[in-house]
PDB file as gemmi writes it, atoms N, CA and C in Angstrom:
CRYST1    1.000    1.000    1.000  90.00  90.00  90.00 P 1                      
ATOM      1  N   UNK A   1       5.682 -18.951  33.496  1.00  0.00           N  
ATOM      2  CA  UNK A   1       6.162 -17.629  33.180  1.00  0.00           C  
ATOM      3  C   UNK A   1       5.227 -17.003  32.141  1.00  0.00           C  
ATOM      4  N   UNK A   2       4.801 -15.854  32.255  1.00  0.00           N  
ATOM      5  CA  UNK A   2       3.896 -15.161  31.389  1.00  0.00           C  
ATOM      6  C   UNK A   2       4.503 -14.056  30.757  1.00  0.00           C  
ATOM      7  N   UNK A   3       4.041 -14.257  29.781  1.00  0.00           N  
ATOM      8  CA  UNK A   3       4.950 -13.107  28.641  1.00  0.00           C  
ATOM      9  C   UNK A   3       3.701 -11.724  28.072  1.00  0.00           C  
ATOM     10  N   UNK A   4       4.333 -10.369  28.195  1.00  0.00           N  
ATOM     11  CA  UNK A   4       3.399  -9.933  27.818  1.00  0.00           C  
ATOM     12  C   UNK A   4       3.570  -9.437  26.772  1.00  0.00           C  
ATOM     13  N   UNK A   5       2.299  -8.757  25.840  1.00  0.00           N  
ATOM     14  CA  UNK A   5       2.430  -8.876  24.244  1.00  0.00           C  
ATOM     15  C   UNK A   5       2.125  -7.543  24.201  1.00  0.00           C  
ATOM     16  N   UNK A   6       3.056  -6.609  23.406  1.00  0.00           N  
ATOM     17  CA  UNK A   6       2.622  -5.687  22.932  1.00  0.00           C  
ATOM     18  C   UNK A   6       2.552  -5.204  21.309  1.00  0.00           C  
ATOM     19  N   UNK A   7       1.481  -4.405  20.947  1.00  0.00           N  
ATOM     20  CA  UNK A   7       1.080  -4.306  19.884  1.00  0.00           C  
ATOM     21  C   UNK A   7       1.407  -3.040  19.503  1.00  0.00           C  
ATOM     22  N   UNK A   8       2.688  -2.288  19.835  1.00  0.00           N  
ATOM     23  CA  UNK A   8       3.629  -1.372  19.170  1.00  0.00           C  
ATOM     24  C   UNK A   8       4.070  -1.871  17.343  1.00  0.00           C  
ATOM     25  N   UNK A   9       3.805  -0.943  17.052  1.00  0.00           N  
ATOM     26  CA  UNK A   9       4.646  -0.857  15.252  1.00  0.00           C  
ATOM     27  C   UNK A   9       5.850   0.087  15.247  1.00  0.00           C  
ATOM     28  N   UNK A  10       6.935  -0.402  16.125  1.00  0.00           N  
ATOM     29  CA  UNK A  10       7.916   0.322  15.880  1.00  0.00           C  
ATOM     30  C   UNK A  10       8.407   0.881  13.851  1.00  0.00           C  
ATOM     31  N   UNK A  11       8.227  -0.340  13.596  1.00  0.00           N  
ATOM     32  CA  UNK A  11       8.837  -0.085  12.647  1.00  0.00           C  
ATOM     33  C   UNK A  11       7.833   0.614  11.543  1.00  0.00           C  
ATOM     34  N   UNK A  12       6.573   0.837  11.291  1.00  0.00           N  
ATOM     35  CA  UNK A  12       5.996   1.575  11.041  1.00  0.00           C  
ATOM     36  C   UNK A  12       6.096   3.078  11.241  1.00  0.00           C  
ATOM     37  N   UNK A  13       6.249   3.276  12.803  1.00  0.00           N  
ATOM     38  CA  UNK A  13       7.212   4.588  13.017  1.00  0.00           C  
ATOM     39  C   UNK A  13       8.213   5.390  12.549  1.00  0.00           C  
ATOM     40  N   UNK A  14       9.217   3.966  12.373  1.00  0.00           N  
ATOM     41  CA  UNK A  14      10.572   4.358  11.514  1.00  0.00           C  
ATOM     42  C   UNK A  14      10.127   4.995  10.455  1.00  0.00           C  
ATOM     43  N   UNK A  15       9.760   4.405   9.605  1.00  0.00           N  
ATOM     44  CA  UNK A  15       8.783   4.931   8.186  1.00  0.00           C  
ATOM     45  C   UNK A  15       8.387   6.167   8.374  1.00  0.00           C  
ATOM     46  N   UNK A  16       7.599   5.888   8.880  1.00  0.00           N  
ATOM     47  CA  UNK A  16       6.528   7.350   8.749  1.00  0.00           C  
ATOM     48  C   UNK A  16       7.412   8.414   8.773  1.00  0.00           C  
ATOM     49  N   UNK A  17       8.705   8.491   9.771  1.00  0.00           N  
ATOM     50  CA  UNK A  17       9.277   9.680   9.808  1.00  0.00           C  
ATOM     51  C   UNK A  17      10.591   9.460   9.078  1.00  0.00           C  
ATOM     52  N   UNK A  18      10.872   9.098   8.549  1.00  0.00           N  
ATOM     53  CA  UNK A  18      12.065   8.504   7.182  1.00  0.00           C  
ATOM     54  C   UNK A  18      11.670   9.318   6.568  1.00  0.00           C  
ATOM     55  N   UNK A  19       9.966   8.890   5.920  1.00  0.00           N  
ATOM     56  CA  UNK A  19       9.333   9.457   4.771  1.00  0.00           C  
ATOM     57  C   UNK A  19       9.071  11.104   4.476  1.00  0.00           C  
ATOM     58  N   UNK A  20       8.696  11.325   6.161  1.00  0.00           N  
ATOM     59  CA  UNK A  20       8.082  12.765   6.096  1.00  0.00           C  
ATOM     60  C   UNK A  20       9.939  13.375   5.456  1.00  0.00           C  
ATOM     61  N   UNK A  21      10.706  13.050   6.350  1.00  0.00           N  
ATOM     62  CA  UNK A  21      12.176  13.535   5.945  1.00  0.00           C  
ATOM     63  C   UNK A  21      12.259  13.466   4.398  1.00  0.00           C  
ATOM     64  N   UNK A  22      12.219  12.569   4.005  1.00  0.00           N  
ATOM     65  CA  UNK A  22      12.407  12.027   2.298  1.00  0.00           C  
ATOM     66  C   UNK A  22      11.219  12.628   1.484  1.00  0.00           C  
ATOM     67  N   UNK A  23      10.383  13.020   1.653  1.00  0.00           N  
ATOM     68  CA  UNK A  23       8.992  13.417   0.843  1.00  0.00           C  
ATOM     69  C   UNK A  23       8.690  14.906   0.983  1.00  0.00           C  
ATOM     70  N   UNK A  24       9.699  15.324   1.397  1.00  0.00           N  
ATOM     71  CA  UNK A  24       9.094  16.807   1.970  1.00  0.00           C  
ATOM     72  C   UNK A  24       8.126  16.975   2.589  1.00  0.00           C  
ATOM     73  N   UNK A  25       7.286  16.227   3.771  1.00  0.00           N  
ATOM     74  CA  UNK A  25       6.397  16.137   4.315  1.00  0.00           C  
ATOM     75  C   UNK A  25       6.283  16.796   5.774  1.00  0.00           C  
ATOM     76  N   UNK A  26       7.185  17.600   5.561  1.00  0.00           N  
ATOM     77  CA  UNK A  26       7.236  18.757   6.624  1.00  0.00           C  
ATOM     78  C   UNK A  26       6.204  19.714   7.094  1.00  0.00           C  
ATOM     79  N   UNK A  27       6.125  20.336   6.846  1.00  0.00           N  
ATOM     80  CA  UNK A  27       4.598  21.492   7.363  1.00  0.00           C  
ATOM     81  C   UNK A  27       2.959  20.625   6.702  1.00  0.00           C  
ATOM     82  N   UNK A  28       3.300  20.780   5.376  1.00  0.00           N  
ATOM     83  CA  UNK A  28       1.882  20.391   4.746  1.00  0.00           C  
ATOM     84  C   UNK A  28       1.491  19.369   4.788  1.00  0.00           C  
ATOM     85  N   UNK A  29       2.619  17.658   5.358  1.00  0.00           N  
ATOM     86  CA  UNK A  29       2.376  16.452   5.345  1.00  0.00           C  
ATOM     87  C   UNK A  29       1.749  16.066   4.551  1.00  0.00           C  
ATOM     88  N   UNK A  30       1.603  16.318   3.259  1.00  0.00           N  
ATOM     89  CA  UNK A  30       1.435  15.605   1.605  1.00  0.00           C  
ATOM     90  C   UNK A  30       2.153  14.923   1.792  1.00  0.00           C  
ATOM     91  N   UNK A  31       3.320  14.120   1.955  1.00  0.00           N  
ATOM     92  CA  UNK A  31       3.850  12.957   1.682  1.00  0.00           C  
ATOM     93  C   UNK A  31       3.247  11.798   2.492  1.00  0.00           C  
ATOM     94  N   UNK A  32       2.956  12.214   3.575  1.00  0.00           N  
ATOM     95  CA  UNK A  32       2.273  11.235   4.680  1.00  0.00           C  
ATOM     96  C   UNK A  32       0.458  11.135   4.016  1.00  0.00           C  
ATOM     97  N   UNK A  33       0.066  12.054   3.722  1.00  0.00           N  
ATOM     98  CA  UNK A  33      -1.421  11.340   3.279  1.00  0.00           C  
ATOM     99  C   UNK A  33      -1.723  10.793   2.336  1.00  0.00           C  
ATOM    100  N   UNK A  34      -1.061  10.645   1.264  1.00  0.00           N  
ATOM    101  CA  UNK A  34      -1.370   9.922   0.720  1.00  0.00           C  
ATOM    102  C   UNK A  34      -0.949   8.108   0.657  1.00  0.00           C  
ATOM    103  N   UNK A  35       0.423   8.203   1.746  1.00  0.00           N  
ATOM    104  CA  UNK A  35       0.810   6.911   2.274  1.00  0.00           C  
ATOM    105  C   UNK A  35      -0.244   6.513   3.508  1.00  0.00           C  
ATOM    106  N   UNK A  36      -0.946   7.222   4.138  1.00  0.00           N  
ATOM    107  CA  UNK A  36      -1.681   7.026   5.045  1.00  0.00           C  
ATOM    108  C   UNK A  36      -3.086   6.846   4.569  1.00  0.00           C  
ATOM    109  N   UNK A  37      -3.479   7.274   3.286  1.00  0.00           N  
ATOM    110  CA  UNK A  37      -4.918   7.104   2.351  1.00  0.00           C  
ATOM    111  C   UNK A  37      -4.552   5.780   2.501  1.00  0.00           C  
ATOM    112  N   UNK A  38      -3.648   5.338   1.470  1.00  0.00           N  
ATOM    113  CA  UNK A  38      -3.111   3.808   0.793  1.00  0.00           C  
ATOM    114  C   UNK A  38      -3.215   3.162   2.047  1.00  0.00           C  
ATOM    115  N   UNK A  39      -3.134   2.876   3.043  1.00  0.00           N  
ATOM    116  CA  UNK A  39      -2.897   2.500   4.670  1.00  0.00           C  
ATOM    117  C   UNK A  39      -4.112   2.106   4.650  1.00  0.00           C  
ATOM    118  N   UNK A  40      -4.856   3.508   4.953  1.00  0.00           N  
ATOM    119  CA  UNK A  40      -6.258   3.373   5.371  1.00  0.00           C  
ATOM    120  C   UNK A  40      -6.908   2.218   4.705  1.00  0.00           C  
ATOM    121  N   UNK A  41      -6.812   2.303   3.281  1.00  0.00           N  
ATOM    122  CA  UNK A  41      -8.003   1.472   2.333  1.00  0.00           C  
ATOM    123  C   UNK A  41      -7.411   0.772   2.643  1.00  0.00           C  
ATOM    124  N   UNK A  42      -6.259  -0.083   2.704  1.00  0.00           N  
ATOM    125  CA  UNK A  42      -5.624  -1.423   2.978  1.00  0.00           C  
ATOM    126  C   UNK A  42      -5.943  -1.813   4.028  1.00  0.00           C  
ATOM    127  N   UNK A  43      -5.773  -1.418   5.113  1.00  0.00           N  
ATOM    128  CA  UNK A  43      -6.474  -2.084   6.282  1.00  0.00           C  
ATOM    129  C   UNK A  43      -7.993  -1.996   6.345  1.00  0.00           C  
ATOM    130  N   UNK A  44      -8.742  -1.205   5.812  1.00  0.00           N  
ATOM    131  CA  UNK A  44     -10.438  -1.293   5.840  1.00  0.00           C  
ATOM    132  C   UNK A  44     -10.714  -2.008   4.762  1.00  0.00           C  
ATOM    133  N   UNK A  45     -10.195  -2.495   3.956  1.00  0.00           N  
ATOM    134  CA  UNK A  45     -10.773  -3.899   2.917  1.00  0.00           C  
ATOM    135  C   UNK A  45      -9.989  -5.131   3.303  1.00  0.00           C  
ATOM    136  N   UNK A  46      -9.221  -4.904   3.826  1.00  0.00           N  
ATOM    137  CA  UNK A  46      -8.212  -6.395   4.340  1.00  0.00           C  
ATOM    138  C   UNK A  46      -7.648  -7.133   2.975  1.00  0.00           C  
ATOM    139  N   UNK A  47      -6.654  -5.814   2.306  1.00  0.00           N  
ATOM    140  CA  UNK A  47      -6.484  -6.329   0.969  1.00  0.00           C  
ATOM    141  C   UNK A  47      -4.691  -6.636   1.472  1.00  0.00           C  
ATOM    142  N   UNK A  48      -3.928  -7.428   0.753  1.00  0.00           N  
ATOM    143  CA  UNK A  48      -2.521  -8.004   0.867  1.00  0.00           C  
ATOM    144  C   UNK A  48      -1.802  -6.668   0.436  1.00  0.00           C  
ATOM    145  N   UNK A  49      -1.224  -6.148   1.304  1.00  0.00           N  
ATOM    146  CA  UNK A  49      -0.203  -5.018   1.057  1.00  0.00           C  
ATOM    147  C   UNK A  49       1.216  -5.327  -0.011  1.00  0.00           C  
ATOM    148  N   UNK A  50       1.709  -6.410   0.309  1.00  0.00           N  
ATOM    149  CA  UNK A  50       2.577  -6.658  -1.101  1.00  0.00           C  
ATOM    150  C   UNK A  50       1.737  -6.861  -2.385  1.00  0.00           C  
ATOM    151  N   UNK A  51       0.859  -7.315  -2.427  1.00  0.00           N  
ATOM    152  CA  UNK A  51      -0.277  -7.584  -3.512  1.00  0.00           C  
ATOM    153  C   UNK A  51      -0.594  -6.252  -4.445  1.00  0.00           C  
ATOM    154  N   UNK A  52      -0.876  -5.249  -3.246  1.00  0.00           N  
ATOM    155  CA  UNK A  52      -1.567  -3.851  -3.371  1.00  0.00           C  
ATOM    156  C   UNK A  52      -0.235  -3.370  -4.180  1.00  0.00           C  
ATOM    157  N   UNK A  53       0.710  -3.677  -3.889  1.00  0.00           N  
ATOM    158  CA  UNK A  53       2.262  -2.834  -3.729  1.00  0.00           C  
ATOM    159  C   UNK A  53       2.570  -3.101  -5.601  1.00  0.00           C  
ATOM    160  N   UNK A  54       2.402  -4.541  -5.960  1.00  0.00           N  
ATOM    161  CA  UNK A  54       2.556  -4.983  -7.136  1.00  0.00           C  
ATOM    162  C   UNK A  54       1.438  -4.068  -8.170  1.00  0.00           C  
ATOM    163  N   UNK A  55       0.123  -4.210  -7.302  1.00  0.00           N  
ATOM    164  CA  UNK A  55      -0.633  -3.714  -8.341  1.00  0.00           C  
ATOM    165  C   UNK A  55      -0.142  -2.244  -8.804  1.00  0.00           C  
ATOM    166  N   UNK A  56       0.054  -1.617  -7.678  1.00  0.00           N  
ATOM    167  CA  UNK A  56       0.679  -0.288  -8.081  1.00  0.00           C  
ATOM    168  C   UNK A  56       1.366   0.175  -8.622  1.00  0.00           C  
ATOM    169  N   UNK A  57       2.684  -0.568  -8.890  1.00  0.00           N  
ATOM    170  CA  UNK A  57       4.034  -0.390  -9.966  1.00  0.00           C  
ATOM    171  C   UNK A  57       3.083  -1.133 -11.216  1.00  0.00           C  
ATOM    172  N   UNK A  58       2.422  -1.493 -11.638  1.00  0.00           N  
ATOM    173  CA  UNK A  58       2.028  -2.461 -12.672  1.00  0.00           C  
ATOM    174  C   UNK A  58       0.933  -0.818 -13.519  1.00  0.00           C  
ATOM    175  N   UNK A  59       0.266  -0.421 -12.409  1.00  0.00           N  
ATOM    176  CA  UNK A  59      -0.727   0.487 -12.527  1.00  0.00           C  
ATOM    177  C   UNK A  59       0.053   2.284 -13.354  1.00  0.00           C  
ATOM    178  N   UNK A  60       1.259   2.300 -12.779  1.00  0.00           N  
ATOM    179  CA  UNK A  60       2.159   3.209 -12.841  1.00  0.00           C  
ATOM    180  C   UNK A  60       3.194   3.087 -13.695  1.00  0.00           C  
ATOM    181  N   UNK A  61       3.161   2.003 -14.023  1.00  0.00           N  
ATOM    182  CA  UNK A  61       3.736   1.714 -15.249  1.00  0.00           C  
ATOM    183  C   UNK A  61       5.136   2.372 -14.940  1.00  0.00           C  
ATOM    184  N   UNK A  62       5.665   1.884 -13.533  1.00  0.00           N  
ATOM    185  CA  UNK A  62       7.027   1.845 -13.041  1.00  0.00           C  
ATOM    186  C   UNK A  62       7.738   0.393 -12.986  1.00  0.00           C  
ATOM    187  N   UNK A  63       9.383   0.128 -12.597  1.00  0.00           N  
ATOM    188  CA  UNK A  63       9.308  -0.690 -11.822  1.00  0.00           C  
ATOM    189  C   UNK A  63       9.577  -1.052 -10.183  1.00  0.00           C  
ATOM    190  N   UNK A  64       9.574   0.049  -9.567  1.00  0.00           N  
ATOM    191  CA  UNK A  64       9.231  -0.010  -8.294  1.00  0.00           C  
ATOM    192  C   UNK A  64       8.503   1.548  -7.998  1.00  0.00           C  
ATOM    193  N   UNK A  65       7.677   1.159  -7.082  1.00  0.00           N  
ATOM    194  CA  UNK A  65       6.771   2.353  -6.617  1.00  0.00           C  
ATOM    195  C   UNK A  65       7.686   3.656  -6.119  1.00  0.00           C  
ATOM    196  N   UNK A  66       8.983   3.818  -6.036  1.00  0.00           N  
ATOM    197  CA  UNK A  66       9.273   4.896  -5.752  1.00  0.00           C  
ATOM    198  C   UNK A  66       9.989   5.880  -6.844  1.00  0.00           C  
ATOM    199  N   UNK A  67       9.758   5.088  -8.242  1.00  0.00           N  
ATOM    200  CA  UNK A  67      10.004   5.868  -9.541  1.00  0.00           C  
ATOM    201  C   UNK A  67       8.571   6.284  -9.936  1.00  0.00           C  
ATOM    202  N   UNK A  68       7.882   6.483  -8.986  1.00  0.00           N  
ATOM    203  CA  UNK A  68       6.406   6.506  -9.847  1.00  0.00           C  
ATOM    204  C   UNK A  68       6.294   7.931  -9.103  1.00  0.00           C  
ATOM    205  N   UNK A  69       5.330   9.263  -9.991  1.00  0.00           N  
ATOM    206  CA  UNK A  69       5.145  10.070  -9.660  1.00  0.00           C  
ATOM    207  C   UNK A  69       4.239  10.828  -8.340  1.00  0.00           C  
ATOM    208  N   UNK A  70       4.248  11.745  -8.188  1.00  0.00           N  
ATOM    209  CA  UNK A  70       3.089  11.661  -6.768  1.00  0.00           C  
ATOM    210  C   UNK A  70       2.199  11.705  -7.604  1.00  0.00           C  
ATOM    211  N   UNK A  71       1.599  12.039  -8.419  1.00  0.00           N  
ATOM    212  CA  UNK A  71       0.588  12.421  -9.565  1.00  0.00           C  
ATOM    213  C   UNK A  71      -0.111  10.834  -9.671  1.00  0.00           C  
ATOM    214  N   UNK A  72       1.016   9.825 -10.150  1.00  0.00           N  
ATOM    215  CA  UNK A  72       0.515   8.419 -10.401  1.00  0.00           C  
ATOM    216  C   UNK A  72       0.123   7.910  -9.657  1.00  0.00           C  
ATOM    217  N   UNK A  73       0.687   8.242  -7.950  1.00  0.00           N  
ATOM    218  CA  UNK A  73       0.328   7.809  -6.715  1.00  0.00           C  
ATOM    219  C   UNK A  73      -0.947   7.771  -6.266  1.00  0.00           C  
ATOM    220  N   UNK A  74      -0.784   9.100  -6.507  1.00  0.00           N  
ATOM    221  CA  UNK A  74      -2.275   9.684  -6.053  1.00  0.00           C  
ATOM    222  C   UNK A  74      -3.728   9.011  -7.129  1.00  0.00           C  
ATOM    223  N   UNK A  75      -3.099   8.979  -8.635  1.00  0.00           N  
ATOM    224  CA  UNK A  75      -4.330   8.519  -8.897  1.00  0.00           C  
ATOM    225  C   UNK A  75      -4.375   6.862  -8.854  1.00  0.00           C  
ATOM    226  N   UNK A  76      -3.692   6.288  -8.434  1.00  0.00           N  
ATOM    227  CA  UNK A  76      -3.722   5.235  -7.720  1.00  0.00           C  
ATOM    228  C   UNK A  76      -4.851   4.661  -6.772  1.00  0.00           C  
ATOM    229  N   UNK A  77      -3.755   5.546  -5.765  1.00  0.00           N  
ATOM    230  CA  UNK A  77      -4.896   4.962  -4.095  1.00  0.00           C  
ATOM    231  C   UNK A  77      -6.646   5.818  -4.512  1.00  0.00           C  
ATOM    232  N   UNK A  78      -7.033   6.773  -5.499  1.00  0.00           N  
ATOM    233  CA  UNK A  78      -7.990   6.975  -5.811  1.00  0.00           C  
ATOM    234  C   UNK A  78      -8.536   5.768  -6.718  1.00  0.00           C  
ATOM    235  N   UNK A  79      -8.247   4.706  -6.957  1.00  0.00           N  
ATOM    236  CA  UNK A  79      -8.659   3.711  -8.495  1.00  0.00           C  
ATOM    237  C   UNK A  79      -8.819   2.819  -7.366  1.00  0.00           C  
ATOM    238  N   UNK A  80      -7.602   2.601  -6.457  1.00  0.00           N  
ATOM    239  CA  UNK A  80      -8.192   1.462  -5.758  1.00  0.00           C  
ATOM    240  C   UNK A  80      -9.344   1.862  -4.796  1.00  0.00           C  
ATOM    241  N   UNK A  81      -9.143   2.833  -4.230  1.00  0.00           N  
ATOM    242  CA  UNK A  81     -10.503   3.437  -3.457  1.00  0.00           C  
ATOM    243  C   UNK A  81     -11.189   3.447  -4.441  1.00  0.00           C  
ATOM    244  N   UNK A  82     -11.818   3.301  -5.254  1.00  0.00           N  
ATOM    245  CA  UNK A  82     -12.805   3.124  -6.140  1.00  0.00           C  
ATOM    246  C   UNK A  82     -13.299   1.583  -6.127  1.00  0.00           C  
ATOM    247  N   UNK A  83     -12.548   0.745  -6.447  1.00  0.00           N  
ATOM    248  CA  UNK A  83     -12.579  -0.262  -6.908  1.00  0.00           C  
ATOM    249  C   UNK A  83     -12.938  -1.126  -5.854  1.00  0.00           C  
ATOM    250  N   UNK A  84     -12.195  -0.794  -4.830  1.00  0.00           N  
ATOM    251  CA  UNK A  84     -12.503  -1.342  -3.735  1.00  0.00           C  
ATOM    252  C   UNK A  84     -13.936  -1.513  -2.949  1.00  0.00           C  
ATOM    253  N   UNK A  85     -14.358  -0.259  -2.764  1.00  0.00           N  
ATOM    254  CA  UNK A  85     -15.902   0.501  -2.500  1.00  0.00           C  
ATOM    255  C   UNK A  85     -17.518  -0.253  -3.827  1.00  0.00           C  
ATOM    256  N   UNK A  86     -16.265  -0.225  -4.944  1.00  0.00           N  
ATOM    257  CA  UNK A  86     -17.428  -0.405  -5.730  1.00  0.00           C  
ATOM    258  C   UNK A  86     -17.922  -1.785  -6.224  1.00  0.00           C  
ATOM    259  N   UNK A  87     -16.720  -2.944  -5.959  1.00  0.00           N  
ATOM    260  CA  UNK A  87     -16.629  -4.344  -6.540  1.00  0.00           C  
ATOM    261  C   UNK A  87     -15.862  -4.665  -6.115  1.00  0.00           C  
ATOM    262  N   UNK A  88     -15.309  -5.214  -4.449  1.00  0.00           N  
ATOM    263  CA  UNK A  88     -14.498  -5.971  -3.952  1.00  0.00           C  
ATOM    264  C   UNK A  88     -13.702  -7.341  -4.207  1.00  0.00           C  
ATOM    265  N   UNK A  89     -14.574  -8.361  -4.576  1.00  0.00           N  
ATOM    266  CA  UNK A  89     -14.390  -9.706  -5.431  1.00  0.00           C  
ATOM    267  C   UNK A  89     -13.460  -9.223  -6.773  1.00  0.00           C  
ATOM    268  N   UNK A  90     -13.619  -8.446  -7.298  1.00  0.00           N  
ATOM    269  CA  UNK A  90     -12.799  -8.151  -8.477  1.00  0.00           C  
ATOM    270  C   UNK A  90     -11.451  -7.565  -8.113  1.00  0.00           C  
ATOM    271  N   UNK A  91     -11.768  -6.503  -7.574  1.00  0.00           N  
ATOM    272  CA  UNK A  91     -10.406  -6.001  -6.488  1.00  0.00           C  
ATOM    273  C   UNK A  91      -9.292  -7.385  -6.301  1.00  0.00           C  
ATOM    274  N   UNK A  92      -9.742  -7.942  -5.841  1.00  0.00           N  
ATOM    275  CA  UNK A  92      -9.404  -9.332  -5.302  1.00  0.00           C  
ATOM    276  C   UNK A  92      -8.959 -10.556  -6.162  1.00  0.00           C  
ATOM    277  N   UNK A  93      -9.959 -10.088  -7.248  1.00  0.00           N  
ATOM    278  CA  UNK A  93      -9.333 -11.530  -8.049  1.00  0.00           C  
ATOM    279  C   UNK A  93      -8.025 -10.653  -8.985  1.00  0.00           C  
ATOM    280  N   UNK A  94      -8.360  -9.091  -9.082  1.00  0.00           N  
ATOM    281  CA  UNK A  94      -6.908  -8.555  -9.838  1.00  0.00           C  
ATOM    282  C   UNK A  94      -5.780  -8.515  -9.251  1.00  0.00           C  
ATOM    283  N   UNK A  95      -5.886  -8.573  -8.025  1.00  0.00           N  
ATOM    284  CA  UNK A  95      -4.733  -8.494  -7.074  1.00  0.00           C  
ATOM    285  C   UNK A  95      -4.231  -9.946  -6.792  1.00  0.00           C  
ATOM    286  N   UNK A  96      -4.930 -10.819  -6.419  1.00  0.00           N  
ATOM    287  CA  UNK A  96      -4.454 -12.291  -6.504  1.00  0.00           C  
ATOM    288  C   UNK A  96      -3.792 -12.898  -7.782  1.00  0.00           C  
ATOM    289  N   UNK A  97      -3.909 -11.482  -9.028  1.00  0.00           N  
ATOM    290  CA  UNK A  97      -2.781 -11.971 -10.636  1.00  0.00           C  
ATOM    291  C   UNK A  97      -1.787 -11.739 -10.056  1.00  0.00           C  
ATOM    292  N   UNK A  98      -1.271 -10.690  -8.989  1.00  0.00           N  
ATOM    293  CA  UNK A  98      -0.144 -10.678  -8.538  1.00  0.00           C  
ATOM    294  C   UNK A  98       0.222 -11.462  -7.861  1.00  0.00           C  
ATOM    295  N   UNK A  99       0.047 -12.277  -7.538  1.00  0.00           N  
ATOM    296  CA  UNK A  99       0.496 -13.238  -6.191  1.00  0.00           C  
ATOM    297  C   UNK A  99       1.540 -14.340  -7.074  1.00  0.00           C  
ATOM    298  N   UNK A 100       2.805 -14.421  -6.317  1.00  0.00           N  
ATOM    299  CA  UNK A 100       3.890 -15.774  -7.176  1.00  0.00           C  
ATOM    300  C   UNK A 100       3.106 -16.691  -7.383  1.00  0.00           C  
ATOM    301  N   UNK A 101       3.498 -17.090  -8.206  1.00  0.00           N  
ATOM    302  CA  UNK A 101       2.964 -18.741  -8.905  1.00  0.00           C  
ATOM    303  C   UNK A 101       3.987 -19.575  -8.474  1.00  0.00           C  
ATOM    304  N   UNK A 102       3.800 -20.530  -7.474  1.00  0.00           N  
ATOM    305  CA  UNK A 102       4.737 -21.839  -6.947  1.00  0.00           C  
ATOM    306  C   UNK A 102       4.660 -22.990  -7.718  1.00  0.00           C  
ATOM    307  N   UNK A 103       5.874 -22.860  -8.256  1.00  0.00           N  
ATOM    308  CA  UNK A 103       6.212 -24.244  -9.238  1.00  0.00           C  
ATOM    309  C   UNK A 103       5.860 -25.698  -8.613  1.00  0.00           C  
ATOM    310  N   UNK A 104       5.040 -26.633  -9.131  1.00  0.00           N  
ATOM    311  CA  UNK A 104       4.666 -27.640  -8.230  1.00  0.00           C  
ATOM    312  C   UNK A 104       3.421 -27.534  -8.129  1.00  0.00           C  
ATOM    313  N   UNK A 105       2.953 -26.293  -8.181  1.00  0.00           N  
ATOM    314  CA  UNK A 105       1.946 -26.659  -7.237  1.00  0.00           C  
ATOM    315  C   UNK A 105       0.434 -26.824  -7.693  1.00  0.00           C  
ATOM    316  N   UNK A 106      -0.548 -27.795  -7.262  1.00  0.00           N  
ATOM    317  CA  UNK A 106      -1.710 -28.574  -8.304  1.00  0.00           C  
ATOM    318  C   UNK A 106      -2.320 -27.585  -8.459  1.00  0.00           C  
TER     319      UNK A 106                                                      
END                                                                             
């Protein structure tokens, strides 16, 4: 029996249009580009999206990313688009401070 695989993101969908609803992202879709900037660089550096997610409330000096301003947002996904472009390995080793620490482990 052969199974076939599809590579739909329903639930990415859900989102996107949750958000435009929730963000006022109606005509001008400002709420969607700058979630879709953050997207972009995340998938073109192949950086950990919960990772990214931590750095951002840490960066914003929130405690979850949706008390954080569009203002903070924005200069956000601009720092990591920076950072990213300019010194990847570092990108990387700041984002891996976020990662849990597993008790146990050598």
């Amino acid at each position: 029996m052969e199974r076939s695989v599809t590579h739909e993101r329903p639930v990415r969908n859900l989102h996107s249009e949750s958000s435009n609803r929730n963000n006022g992202g109606g005509a001008n879709g400002n709420g969607t580009r700058v979630r879709d900037r953050l997207c972009q660089i995340i998938r073109q550096h192949k950086l950990d999206a919960e990772l990214v997610t931590s750095y951002a409330v840490d960066f914003c000096h929130t405690k979850s990313l949706r008390e954080a301003s569009r203002e903070q947002v924005e200069k956000f996904v601009a720092h990591l688009a920076d950072q990213a472009a300019s010194n990847r390995n570092s990108l990387l080793c700041q984002l891996n401070s976020y990662a849990p620490h597993k008790e146990g482990a050598a």
